[in-house]
N, C-alpha and C positions, 0 to 999 in steps of 0.2 A: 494529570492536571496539577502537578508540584510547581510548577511555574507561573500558576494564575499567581493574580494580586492580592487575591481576596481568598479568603476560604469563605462568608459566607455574605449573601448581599440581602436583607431586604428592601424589595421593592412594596412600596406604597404608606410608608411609613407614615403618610400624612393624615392617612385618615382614620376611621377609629377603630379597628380591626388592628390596622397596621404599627398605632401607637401603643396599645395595648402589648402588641405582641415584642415591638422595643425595648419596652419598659424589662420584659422578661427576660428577654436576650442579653441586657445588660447585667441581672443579678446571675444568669445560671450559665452564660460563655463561659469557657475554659481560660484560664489566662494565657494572652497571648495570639488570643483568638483574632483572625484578622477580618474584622465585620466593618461594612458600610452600610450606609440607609440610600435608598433611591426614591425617586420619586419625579415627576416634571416640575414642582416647584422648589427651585433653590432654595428663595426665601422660606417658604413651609416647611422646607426639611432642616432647615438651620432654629426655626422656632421649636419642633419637634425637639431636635439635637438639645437644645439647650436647659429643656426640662430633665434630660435624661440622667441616672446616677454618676457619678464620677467617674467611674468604669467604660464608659460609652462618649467619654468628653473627646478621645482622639480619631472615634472612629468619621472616616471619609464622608464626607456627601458626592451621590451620583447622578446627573440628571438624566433622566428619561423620560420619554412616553409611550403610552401604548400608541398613541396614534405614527409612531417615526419608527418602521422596522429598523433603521438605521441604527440608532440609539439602543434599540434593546439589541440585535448584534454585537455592537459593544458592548454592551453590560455584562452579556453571556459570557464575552470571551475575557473576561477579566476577575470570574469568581469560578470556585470549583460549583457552590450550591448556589441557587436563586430561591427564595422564600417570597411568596406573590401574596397581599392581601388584596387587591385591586381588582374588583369585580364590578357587573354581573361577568361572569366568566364566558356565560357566552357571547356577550358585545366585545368584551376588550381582553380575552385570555389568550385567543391563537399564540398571534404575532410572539407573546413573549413564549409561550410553549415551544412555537416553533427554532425562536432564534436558540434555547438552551438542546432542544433534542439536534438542532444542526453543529453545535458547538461542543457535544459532550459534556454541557454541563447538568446536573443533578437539577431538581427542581424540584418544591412542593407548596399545593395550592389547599385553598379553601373552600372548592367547591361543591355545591350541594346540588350541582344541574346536569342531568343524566343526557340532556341534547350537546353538550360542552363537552363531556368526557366523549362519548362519540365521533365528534368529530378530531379529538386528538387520537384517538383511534387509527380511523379510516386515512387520517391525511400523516401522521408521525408516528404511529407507532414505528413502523420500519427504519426510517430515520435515526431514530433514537435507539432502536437496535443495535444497530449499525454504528452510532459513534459512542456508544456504553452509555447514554444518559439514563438516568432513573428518572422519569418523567413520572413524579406521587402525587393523586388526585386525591380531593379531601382528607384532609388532613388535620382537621378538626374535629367539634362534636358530629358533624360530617364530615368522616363516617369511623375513628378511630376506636370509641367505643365499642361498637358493631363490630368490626377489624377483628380486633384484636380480641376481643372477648370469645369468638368462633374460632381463633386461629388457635385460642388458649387450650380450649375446650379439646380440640382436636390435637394437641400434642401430650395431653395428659393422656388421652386413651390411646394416645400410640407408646407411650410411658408403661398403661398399664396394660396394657396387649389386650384392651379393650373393646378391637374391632375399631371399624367407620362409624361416621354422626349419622344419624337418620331424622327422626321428630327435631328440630329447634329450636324453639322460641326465645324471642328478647322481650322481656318485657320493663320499658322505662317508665321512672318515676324523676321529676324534676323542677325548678320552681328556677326562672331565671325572668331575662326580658327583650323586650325588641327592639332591633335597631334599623334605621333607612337602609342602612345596606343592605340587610336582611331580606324588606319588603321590596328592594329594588332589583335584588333576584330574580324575587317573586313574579314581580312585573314583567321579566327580561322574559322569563317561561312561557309564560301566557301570551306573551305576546309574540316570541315563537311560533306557540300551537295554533296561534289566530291568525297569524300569515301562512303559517303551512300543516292543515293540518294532518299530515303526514306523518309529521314530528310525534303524532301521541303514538302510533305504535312502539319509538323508543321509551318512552314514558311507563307503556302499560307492561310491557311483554315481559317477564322476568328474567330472562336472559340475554335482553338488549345490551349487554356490554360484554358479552363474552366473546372469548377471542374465538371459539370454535363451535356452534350452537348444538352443528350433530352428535357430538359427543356429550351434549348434557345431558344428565338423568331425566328420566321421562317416570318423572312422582305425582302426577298428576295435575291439578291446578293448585297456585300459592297466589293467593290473594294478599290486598295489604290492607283490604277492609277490616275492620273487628268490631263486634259488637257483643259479650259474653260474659259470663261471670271467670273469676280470675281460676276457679279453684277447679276449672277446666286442665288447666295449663298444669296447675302444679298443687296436689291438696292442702299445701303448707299457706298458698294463697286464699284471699279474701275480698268481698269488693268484686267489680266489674273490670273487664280494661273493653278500652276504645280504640280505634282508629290514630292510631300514632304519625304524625304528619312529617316527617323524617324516611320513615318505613320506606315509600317508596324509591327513595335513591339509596339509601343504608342494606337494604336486599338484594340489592344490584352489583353491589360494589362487593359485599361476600360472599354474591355465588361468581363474582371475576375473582376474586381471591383462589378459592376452591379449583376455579380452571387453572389459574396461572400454575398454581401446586400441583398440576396433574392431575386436578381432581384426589386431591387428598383426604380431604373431606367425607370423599363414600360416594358411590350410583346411586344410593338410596337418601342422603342430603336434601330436608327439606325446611327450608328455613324462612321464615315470618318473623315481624315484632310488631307490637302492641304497643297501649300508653295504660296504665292503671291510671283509676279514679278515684283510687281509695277506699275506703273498708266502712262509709256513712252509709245512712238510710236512701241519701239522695246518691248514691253509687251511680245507680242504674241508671237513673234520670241526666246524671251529669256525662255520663256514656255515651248515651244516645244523643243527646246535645252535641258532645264533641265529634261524633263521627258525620250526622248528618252536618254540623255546620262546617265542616273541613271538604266535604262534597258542594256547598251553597256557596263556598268561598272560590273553589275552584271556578264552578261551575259563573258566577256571575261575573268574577277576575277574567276570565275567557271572552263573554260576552262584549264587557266594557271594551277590554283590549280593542276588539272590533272597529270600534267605531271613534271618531275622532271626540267626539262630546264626550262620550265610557273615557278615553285620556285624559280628559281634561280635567274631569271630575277625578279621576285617581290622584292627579296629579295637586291637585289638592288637597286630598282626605287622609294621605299618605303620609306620617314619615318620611324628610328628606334623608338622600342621603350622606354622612357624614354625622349623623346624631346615632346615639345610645343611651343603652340604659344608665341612669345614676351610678354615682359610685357605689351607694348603699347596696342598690340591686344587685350590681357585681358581686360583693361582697357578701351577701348573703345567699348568693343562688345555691345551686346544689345540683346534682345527679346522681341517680343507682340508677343503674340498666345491670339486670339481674337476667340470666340466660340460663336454660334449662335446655340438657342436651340429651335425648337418650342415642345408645351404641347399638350395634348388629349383636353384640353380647347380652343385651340386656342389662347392661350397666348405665348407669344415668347421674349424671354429673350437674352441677350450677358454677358456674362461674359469676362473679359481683364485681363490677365495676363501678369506680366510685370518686366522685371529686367535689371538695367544695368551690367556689365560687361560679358565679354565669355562665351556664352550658356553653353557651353561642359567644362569648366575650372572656371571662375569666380564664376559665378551665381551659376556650380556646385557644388563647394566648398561650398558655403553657403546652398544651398538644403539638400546636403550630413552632413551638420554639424549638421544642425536644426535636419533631420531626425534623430541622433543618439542622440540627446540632448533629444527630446520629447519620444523614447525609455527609454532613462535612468530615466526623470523624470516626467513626463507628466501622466494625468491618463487617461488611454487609453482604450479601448472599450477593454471586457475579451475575445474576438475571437482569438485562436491563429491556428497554419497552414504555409502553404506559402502564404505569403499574399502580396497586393498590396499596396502601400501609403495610399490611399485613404481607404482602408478596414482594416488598421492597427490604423491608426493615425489622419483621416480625416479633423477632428476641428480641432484638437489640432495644427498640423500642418499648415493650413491654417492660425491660429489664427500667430503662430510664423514666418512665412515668410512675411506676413503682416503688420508684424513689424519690420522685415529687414531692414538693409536700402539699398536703392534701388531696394525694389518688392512694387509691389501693385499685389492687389487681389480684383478686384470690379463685383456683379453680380448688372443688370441695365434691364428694359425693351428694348426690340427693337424696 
């Protein structure tokens, strides 16, 4: 790809995902770096363009849409990497997946919708086999935390000839905000599961994105419910954790890691995350709260979905999309997702992950930047496919958000 135009394009610059994630591209590109912003509105991408730091004054505008296969065709064929903030992924992701995995060009998305990765599966993986694309699905606080923190864990104890991972748990702590893009995922899901409900066995099954099911470990049942005190997990913990509302796509996406590696990971590989509640009196109570109302939310979001009066009313009560959290919020959020691994040796390991600002906005912007930077330049393991952070980019990555400012990335005995 030395004769594209571009080394790296994002697409969707316009909205607040995609400016966020501009803004970063223009302090942390390499100099020299040949980046455009895409989007279907010229004019919104020249508004965008014009806030950006000086750095980012010469780069290109491209127009597209997802509705015009046409348009994303070309866009593929005019960068090495495509960076997509433009969701829900399952309404409007194909078309640009397809046209970069027919183009050979690299790609990396936002997604946190296990029915979307799916079907880039079943209709491109081969495809993109075939013409070298790295086609990388969530690439965000979905799911790079998760990723990478398991991929870590597992290269220490192959470091310390510590055997395979068996027991795993992640357990997140995080204070951020929400945004309509977010809730309009949400919406795309559900509304999925309510026209076909088919779709939940992708949903439920914890190996619904593996490229090969027979060969996964058979460890029993892994659930993503939680309800318990913390000091279950690990005695250093305190407090209750809950039902973490991530868990079920972030589970999925590294036991496909684990396959793509061969099953690197171990036969015995069983891996869960949680959310802590914290270490108060009201622990327990706030616990319980968050698991059963992540069940009520599901459960009534389905319903609604249903019926055309349930849209109407969503469609109201909702977050549009194109809004986010304040700056302040960005600014102040925070995550640790803290993982706890034991080996087939008996050796047990933590690894801490760690970033300041907005899980879902801040922090992503800079995940989403790294990932499309280490795409463009980075020398990258030759696997291509649909692939995962950690099975596309693993070091490389690891190496550049560890050098962020504001992530750490540390694996330690437990």
């Amino acid at each position: 790809m030395t004769d594209r135009e571009f080394d790296l394009v994002l697409f969707g610059a316009t909205g607040f995902a995609g400016g966020l994630t501009a803004h970063y591209l223009a302090a942390a590109a390499p100099a020299g770096a040949r980046i455009a912003l895409a989007g279907r509105s010229l004019s919104k991408l020249a508004e965008v363009h014009a806030g950006l730091p000086a750095a980012a004054r010469e780069w290109p505008l491209v127009q597209a849409d997802s509705s015009d296969p046409a348009s994303l065709d070309a866009l593929a064929a005019r960068t090495r990497v495509v960076v997509t903030t433009v969701g829900p992924y399952v309404r409007y992701g194909l078309p640009l997946a397809r046209a970069c995995a027919q183009a050979g060009t690299h790609y990396a998305d936002l997604t946190g919708e296990p029915l979307f990765i799916r079907d880039c599966i079943v209709q491109l993986d081969d495809v993109a086999a075939a013409s070298g694309a790295k086609i990388v699905n969530s690439c965000g606080f979905d799911s790079i935390p998760s990723d990478l923190s398991v991929y870590q864990l597992h290269r220490q104890a192959v470091t310390d000839n510590a055997g395979e991972l068996t027991d795993t748990t992640l357990v997140a702590a995080l204070k951020g905000g929400m945004s309509g893009g977010t809730v309009d995922t949400a919406r795309a899901m559900l509304e999925a599961v309510a026209a076909d409900p088919a779709t939940t066995k992708v949903l439920s099954h914890p190996y619904s994105l593996s490229p090969d099911r027979a060969r996964e470990p058979n460890v029993g049942r892994q659930t993503d419910q939680a309800l318990e005190r913390a000091s279950g997990i690990d005695p250093a913990l305190h407090g209750w954790v809950a039902t973490f509302l991530m868990a079920q796509h972030n589970t999925k996406i590294v036991r496909r890691s684990n396959a793509l590696l061969d099953w690197a990971y171990g036969q015995k590989f069983r891996y869960r995350e949680v959310m802590s509640t914290g270490s108060s009196r009201l622990s327990p109570v706030y616990a319980a709260a968050v698991s059963g109302g992540i069940v009520a939310i599901m459960v009534t979001g389905t319903v609604l979905s249903k019926i055309k009066a349930g849209r109407w009313l969503l469609d109201r009560a909702l977050p549009k999309p194109g809004t986010g959290p304040s700056e302040n919020t960005r600014r102040t959020g925070w995550f640790t997702m803290t993982t706890f691994a034991d080996t087939t040796t008996g050796t047990r390991y933590r690894c801490t992950f760690t970033a300041q600002g907005d899980p879902g906005y801040q922090a992503t912007a800079v995940m989403l930047g790294e990932a499309g930077l280490a795409l463009a330049f980075d020398t990258l393991p030759g696997r291509a496919g649909i692939l995962t952070p950690a099975a596309a980019m693993g070091d490389a990555l690891t190496e550049r958000l560890a050098a962020a400012d504001g992530f750490t990335l540390e694996v330690e005995g437990a």
